[in-house]
N, C-alpha and C positions, 0 to 999 in steps of 0.2 A: 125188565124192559117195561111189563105193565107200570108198574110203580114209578118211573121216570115220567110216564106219559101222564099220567093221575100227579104228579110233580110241578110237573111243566101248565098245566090246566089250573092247578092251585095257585102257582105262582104271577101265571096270567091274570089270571082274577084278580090277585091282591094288587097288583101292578095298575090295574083299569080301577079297582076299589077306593084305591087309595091317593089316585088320580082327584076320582069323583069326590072322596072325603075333604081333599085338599082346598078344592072349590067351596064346598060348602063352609068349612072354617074360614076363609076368609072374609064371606059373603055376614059370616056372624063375628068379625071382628078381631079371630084368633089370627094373628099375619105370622105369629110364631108357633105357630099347629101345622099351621097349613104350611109352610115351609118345610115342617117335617117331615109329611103326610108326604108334598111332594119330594122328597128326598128319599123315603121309604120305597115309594112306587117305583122310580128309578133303580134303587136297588133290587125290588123283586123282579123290574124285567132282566135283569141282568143273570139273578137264578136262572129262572125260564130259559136264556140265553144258555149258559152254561147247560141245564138239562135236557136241551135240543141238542147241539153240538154233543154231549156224551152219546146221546142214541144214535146222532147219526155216528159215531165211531165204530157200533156197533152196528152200522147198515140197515138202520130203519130212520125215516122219513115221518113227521109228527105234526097235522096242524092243531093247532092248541083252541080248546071252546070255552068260553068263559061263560061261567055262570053268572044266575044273576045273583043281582045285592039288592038289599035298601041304603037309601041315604037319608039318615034321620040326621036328628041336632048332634054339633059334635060331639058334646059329652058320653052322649047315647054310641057314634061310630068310632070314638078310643075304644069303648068297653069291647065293642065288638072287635077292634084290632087286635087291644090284650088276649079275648081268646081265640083267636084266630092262629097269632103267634102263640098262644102257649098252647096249645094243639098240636102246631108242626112240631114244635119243642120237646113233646112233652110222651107224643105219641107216632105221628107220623112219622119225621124222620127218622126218628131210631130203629121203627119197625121198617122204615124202607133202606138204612143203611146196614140192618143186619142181613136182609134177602141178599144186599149187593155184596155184602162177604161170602154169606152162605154161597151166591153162586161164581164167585170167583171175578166181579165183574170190579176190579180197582178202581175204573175210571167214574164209573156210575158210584160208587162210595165215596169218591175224594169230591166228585161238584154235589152231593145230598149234603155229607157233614161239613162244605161250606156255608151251605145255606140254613143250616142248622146253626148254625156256631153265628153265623150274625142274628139270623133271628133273634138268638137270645137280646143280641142287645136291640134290637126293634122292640122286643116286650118292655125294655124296662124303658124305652124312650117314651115310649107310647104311656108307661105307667104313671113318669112323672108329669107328663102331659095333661093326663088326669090330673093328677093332683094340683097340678097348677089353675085349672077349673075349677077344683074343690076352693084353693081358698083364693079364687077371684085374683088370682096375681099372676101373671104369663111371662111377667121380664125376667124368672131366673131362668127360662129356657133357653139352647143355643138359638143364635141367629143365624148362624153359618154351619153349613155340613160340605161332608165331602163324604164322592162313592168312589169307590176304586171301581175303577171298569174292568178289571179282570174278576174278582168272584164278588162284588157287590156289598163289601166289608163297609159298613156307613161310621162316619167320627165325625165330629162337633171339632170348635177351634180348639177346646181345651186338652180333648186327647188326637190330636191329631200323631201322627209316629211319620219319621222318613219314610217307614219301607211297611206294607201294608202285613201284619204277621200271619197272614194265612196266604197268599199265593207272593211273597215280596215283591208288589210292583210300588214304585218309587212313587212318593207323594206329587210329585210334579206332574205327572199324570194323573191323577185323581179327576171326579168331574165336581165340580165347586158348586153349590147353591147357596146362595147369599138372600 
């Protein structure tokens, strides 16, 4: 329970972080950053989302405090994305999806190793993001995303799929940023 709520707070943040990221890349000329950024942020409130409704399944009640950030130059707020996401990735989740086995809690392990399992691809969006900073060229990045509103799974046009393969909700629901 501790763990979802330290969850739901990380997620908040990223969600408001990468709001404020979003802004700032545009303001520096990245329209295809900042389209991610806010496509990202959409997906982690939807964590968040998911890890309120699992506590409250279990009869607790959670307002979520976001911490603060800086917002520096983009290149400087990818790096910080990358580890941000390779943090949940790498350490967080999986020490919070093992408690929720250890204590028998399914619901709490099925919305952590969702958000686990997209993360991963937030790190590597985020990665190429960079690198498209590095060598001054931004047009191989997608222009278009889509979140799945039920566990927050983010695709670009080229992998888009029907049916979203971690909770199968149907592409036609998706929420679309263009």
């Amino acid at each position: 329970i501790e763990k979802l709520k330290i969850a739901i707070n990380g997620e908040t943040t990223a969600s408001n972080k990468y709001l404020a990221f979003s802004k700032k890349a545009e303001i520096e000329g990245y329209s295809l950053i900042a389209k991610l950024f806010l496509a990202v942020s959409k997906s982690e409130s939807i964590h968040a989302k998911n890890h309120s409704e699992t506590l409250k399944k279990y009869g607790y009640l959670f307002s979520p405090t976001v911490s603060t950030f800086e917002i520096k130059s983009t290149e400087e707020n990818l790096k910080n994305a990358i580890d941000g996401e390779n943090y949940e990735i790498t350490q967080m989740y999986p020490e919070f999806i093992k408690i929720a086995e250890d204590e028998k809690l399914p619901d709490a392990r099925g919305s952590l190793t969702w958000a686990m399992m997209i993360e991963i691809k937030h790190k590597t969006f985020y990665q190429n993001a960079l690198q498209s900073i590095t060598v001054k060229n931004e047009s191989g990045l997608p222009s278009q995303y889509y979140i799945c509103p039920k566990c927050g799974n983010t695709f670009y046009k080229q992998t888009l799929v029907d049916y979203c393969e971690l909770c199968m909700t149907y592409k036609g629901n998706f929420i679309f940023f263009m």
